[in-house]
PAZAPA-4460 file (N, C-alpha, C; in steps of 0.05 Angstrom, whole numbers, plus 32768, in hexadecimal, padded with zeros to 4 digits):
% residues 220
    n_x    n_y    n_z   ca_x   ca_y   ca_z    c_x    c_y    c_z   seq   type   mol
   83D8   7ECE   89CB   83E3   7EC7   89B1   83EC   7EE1   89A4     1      X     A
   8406   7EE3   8994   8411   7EF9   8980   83FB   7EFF   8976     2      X     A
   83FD   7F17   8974   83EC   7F22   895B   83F5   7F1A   893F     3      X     A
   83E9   7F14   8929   83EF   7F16   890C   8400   7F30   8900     4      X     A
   83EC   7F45   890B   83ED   7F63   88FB   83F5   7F6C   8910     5      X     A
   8401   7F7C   890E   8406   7F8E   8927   83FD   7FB0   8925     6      X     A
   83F0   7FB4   890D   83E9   7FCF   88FB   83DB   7FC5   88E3     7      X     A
   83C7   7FDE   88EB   83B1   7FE0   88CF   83AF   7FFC   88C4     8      X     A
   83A8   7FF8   88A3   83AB   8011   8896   838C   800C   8890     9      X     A
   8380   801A   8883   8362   801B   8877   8364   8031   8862    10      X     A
   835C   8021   8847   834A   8031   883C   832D   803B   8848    11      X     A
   831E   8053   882F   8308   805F   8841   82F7   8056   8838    12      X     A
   82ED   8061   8819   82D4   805A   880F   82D4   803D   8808    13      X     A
   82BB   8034   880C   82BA   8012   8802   82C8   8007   881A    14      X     A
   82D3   800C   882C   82E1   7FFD   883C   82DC   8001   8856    15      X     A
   82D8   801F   8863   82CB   8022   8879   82B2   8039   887B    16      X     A
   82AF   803E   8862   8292   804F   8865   8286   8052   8848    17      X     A
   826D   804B   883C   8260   8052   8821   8261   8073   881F    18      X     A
   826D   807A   8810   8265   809E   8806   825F   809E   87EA    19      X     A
   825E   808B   87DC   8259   8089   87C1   823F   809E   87BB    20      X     A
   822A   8099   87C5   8209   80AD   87CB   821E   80CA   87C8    21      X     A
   822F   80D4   87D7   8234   80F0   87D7   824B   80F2   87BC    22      X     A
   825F   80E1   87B3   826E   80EC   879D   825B   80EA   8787    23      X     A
   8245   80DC   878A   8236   80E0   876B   822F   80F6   8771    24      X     A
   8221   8106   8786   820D   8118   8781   821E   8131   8778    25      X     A
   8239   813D   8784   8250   8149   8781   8256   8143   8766    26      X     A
   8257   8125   8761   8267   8129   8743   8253   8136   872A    27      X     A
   8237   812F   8730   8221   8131   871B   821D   8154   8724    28      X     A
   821B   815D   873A   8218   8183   873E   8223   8190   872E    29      X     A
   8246   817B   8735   825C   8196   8727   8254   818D   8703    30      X     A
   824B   8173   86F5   8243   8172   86DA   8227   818C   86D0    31      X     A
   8217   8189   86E9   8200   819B   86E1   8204   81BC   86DD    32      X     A
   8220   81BE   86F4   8220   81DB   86F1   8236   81E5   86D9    33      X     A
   823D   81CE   86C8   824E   81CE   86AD   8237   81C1   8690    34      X     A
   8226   81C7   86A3   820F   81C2   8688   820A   81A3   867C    35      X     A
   8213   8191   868C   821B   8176   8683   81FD   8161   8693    36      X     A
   81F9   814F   868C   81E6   8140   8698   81ED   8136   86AD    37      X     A
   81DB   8122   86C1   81EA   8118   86D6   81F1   80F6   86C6    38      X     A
   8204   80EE   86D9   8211   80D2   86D0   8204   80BA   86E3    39      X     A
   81FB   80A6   86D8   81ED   8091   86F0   8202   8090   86FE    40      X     A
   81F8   807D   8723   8202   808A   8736   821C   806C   8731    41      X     A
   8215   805B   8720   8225   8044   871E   8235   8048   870F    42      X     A
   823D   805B   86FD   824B   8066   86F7   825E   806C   86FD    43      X     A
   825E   8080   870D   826C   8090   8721   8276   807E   8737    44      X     A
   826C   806D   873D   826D   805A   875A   8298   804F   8746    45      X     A
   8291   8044   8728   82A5   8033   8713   82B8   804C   8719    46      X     A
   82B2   8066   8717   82D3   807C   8719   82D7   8080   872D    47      X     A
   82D2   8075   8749   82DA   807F   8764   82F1   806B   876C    48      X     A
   830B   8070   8771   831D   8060   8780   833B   8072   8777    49      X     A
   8342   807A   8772   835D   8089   875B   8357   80A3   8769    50      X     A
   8345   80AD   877C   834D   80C3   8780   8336   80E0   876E    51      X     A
   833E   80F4   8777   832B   810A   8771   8327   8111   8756    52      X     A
   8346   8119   874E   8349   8123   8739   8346   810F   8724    53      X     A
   834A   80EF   8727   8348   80DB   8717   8322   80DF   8719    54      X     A
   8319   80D5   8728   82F8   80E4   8728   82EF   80F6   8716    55      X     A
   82FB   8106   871E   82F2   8122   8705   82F2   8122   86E2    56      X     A
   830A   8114   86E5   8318   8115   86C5   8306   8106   86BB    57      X     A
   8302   80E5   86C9   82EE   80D0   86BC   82D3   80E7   86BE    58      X     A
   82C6   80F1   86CE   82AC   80F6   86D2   829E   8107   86BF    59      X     A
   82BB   811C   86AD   82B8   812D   869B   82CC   8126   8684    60      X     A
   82D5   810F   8685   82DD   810B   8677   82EE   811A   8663    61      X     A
   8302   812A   8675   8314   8132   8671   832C   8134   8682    62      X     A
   8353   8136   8679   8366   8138   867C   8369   814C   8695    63      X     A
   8367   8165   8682   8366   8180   869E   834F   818C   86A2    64      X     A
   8343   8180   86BE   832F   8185   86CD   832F   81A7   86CD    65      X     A
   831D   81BA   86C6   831F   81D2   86CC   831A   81DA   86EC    66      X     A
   8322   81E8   86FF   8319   81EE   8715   82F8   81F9   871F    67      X     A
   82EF   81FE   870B   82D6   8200   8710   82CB   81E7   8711    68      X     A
   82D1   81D2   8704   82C5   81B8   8711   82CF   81B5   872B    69      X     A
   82DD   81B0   872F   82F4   81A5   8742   82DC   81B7   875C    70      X     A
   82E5   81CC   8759   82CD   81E4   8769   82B5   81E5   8773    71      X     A
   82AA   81D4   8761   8288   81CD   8764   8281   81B1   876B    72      X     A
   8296   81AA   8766   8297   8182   8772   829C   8184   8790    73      X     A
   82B1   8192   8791   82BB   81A1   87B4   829D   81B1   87D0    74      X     A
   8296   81BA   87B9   8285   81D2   87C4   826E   81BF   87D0    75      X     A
   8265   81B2   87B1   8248   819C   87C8   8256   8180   87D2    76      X     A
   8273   8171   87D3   826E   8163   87E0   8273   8165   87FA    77      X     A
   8288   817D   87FB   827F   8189   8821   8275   8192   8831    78      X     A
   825A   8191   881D   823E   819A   8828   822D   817C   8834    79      X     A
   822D   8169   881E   8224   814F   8823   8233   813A   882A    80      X     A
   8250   813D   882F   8263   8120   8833   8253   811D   884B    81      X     A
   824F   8121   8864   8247   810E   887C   8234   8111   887A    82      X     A
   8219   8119   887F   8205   810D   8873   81F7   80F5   8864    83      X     A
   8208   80F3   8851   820B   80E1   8838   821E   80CF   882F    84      X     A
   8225   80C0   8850   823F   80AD   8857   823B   809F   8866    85      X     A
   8233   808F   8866   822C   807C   8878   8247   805F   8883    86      X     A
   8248   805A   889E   825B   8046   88A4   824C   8028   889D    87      X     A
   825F   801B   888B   825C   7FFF   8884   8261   7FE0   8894    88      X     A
   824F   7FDC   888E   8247   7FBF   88A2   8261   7FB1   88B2    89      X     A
   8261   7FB5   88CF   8273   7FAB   88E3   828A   7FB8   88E2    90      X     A
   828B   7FD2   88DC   82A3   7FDD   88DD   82A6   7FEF   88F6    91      X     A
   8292   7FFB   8905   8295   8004   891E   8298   7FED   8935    92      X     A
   828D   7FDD   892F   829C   7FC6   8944   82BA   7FBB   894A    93      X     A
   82BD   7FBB   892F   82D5   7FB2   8927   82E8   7FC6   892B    94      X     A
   82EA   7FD5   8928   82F4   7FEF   8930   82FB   7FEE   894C    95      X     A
   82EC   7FEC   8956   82EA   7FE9   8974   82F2   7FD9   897F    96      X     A
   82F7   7FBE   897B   8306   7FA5   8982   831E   7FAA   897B    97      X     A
   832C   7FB4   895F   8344   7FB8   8967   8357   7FCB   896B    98      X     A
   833E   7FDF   8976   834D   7FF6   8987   834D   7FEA   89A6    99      X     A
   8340   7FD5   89B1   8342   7FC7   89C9   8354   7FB8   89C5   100      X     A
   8362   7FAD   89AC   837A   7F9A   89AC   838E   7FAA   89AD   101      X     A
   8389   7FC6   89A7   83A6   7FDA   89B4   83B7   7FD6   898D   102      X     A
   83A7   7FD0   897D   83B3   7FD3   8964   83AC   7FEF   8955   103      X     A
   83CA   7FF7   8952   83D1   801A   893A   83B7   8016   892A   104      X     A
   83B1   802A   8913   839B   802E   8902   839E   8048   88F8   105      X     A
   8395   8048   88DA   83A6   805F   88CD   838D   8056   88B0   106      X     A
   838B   806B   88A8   8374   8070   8892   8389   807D   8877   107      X     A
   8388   8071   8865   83A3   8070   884D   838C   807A   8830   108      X     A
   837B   8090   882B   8369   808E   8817   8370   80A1   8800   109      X     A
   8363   80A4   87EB   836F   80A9   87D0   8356   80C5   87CF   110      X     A
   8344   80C1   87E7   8332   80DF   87E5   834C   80F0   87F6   111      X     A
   8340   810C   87EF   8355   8123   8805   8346   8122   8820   112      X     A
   8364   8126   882E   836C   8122   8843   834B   8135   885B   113      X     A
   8344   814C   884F   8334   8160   885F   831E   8153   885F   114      X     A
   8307   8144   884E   82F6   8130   8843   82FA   8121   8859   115      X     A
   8311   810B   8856   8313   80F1   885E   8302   80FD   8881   116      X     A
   831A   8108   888C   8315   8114   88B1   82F5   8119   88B8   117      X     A
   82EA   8129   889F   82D4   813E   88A6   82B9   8120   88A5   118      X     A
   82C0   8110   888F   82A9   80F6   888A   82B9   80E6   88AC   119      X     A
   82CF   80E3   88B4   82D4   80CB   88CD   82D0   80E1   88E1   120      X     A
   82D0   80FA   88E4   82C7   8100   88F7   82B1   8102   88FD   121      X     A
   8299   810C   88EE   827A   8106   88EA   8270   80ED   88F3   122      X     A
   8275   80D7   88EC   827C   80BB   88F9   8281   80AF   8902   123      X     A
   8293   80C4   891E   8298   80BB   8934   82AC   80A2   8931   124      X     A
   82B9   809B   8917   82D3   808C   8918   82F6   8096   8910   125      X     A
   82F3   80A8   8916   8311   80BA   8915   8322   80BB   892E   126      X     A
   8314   80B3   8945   832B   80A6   8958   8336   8090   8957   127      X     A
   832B   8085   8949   8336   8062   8944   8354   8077   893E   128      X     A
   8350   8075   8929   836E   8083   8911   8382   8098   8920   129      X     A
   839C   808A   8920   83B1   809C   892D   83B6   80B3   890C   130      X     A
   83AE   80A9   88F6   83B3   80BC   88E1   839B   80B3   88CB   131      X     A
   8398   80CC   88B8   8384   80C7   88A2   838F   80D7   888C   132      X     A
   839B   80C8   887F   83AF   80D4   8864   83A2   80D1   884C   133      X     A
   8399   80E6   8838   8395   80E8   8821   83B0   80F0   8810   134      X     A
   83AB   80EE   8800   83C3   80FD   87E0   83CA   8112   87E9   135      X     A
   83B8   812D   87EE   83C9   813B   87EC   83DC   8142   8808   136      X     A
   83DA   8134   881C   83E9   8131   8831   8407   8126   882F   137      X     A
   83FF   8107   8822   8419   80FB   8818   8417   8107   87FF   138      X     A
   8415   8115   87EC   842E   811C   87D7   8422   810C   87C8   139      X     A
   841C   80F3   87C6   8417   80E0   87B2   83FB   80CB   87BE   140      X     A
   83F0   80B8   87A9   83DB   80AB   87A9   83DC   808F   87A7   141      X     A
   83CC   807C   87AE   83C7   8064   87AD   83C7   8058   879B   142      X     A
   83D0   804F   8782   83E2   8032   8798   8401   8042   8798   143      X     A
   840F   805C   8795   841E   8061   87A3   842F   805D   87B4   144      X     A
   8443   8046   87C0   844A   8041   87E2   8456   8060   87E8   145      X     A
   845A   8070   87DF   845B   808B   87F2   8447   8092   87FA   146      X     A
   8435   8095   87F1   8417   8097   87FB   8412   8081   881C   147      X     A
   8416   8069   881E   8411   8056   8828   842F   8058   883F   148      X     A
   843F   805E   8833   8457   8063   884C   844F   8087   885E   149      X     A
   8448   8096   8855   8443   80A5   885D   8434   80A5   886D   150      X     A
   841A   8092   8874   8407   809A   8879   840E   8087   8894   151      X     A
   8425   8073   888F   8435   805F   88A2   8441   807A   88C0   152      X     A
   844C   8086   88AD   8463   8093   88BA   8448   80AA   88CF   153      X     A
   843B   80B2   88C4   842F   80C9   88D8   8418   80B4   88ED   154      X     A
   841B   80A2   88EB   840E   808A   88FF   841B   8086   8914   155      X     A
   8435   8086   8903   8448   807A   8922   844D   8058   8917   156      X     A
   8445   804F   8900   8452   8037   8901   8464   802F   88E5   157      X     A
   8473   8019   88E9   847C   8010   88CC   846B   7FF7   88BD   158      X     A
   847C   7FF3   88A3   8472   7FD9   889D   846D   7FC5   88A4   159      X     A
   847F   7FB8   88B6   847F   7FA9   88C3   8469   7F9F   88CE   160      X     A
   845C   7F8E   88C6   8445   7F7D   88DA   8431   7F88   88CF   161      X     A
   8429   7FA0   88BE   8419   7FAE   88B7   83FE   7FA7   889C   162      X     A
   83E3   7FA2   88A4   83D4   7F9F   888C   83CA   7FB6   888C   163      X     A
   83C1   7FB0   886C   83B4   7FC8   8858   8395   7FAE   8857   164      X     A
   8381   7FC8   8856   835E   7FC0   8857   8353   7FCF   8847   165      X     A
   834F   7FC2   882E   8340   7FD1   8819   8328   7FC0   8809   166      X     A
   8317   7FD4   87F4   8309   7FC5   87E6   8304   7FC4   87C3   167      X     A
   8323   7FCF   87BC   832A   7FCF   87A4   8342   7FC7   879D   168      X     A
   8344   7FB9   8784   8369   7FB0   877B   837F   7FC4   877D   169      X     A
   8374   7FDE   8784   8384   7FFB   8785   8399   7FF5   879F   170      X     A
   8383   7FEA   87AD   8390   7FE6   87C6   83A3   7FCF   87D5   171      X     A
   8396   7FB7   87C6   83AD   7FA6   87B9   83CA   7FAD   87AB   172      X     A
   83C5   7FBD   879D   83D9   7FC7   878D   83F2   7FDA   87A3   173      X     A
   83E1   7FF0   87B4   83F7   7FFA   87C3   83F6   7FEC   87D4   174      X     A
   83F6   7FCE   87E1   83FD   7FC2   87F6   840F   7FB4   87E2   175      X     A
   8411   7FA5   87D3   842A   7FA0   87C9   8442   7FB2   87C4   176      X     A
   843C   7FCF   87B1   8451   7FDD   87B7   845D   7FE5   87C7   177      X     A
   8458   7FE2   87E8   8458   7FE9   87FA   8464   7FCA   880C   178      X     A
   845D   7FB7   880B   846C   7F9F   8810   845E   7F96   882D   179      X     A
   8447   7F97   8826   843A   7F94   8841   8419   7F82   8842   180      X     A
   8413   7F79   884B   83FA   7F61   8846   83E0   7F75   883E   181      X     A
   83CC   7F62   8831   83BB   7F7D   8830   83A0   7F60   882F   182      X     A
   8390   7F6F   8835   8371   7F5B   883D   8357   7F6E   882A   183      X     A
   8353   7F61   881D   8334   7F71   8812   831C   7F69   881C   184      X     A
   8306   7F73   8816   82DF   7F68   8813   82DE   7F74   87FC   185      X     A
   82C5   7F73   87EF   82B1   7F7A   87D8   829E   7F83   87E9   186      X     A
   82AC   7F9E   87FD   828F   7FB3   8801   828E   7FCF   87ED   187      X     A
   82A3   7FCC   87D8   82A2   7FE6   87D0   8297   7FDB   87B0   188      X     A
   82AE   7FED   879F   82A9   7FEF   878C   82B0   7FD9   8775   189      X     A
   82C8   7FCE   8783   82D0   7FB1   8776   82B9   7FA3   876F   190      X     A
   82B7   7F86   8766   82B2   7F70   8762   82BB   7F57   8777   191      X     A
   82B3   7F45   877B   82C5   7F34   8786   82D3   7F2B   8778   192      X     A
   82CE   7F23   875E   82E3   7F1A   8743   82F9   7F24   873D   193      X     A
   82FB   7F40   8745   830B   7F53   873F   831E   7F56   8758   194      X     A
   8316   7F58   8771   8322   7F52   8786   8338   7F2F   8784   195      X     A
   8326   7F1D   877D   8336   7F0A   877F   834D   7F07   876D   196      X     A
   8347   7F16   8755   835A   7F17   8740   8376   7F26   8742   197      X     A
   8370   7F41   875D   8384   7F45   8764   839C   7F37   877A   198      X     A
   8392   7F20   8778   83A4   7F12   8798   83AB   7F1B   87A8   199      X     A
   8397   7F27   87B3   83A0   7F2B   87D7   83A1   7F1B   87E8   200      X     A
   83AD   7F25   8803   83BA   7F0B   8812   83A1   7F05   8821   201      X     A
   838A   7F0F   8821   8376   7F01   882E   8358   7F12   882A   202      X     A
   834E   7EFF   8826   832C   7F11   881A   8316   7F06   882F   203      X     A
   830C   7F21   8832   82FE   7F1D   884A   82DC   7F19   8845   204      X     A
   82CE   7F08   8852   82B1   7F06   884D   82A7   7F20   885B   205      X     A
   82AE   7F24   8874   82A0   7F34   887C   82B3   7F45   8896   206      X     A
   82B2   7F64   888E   82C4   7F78   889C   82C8   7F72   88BD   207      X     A
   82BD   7F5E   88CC   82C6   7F59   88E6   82D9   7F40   88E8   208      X     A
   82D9   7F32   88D0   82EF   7F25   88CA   8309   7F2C   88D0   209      X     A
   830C   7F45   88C6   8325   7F4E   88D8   8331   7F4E   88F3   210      X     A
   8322   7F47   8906   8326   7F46   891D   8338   7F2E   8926   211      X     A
   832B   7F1B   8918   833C   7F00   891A   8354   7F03   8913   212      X     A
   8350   7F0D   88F5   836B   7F03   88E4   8385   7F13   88EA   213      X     A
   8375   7F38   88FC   8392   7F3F   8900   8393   7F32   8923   214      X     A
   8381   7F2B   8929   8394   7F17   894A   8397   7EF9   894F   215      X     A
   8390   7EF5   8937   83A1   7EDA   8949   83A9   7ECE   8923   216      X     A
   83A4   7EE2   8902   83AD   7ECD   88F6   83A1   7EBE   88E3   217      X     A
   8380   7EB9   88E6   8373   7EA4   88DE   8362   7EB2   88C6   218      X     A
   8361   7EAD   88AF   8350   7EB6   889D   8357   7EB2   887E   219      X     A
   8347   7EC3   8878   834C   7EB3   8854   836A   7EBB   8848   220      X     A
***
C-alpha cells in the first residue's frame, strides 16, 4: 500500500527528547550569576518553544538580552545538555521503523542548530536525520516557513507528501505556513486543550502512532 507521507520533519524538545531538566538549570545559572533568584522549573518549562533568544528575554525579562547572559546560559547548557536529555517514550522505535520504511527525516527546531546535533548525537538518534536545522542555520525561526523550507531543502525533500511532528501550536502554526500536514502529542509543553485548539491535521495518543499514520494513512 502507498504510503500517506512520504517525509517527516520533527520538532525536538517535547517531541523527540525532554531537555527541559537542562534549560532550567542554564536558564536559573545564567539568573544567579546576574544576581537574580532561580525561576520554578515550570516556569521555564511555559518560555521554552520560540527559540533562545525568545527564552532569555522572557527569563529576564527583558527586550535586549545582554551577552553576558546569553554567555552563561551557553556556557552551562553545553556542559549539561546530554546528560540532562533524555529520549521520550517510543521514539527510538519509531524512529527505527521508519527508517526501515526507507522514509526522509529531518529535525526543523527553534533551539540552535550546534545544541540540537550534540543532544541527537549523544542519543544515538542523528542518523535517523538526513538534516537538523535550527534558526540560525535557516536565517529564520518557527513558525517561519523559511525556517521549515530550509530545513526541506538540505534533506533532499519537498513539500510534497511531507508531515511536520510537533508538540506545540508553534508547530502547527509553521506547518500551515508552510502548506503541509502537521500531527501533534501533549509530550511537551502544550496542553492537550491547547493542542486541540490549534487544529492539526491529526493528534496523536501516543508517538508510535506515527508509524501507521505515515504508512498506510489511518489515524486521528
Amino acid at each position: 500500500m502507498a504510503q500517506r507521507y512520504q517525509a517527516v520533519l520533527f520538532d525536538l524538545d517535547g517531541t523527540l527528547v525532554d531537555s527541559y531538566a537542562a534549560l532550567s538549570e542554564a536558564v536559573n545559572h545564567a539568573r544567579r550569576e546576574h544576581a537574580l533568584e532561580d525561576l520554578p522549573a515550570e516556569r521555564i518549562r511555559d518560555l521554552v518553544g520560540d527559540g533562545l533568544e525568545k527564552l532569555l528575554q522572557r527569563a529576564f525579562e527583558l527586550e535586549d538580552v545582554p551577552p553576558s547572559v546569553r554567555d552563561a546560559f551557553e556556557s552551562r547548557y553545553d556542559e549539561i545538555c546530554c546528560a540532562e536529555s533524555r529520549i521520550l517514550d517510543d521514539v527510538e522505535s519509531t524512529l527505527d521503523a521508519l527508517t526501515r520504511l526507507g522514509v526522509p527525516m529531518a529535525v526543523c527546531t527553534n533551539k540552535p542548530t550546534a545544541f540540537s546535533r550534540k543532544i541527537l548525537d549523544f542519543l544515538g538518534l542523528s542518523t535517523h536525520f538526513r538534516a537538523i536545522i535550527g534558526p540560525d542555520v535557516a536565517g529564520a525561526r518557527k513558525p517561519d516557513p523559511r525556517h521549515v523550507f530550509r530545513t526541506m531543502e538540505e534533506a533532499g525533500f519537498d513539500a510534497k507528501g511531507a508531515l511536520f511532528v510537533g508538540d506545540m501550536p508553534i508547530d502547527v502554526a509553521a506547518a500551515r505556513n508552510t502548506g503541509i500536514d502537521v500531527a501533534v502529542l501533549a509530550t511537551g509543553s502544550s496542553t492537550l486543550e491547547q493542542l486541540v485548539s490549534s487544529k492539526p491535521d491529526h493528534l496523536l495518543e501516543r508517538f508510535s502512532d506515527l508509524v501507521k499514520l505515515v504508512g498506510n494513512g489511518a489515524g486521528a
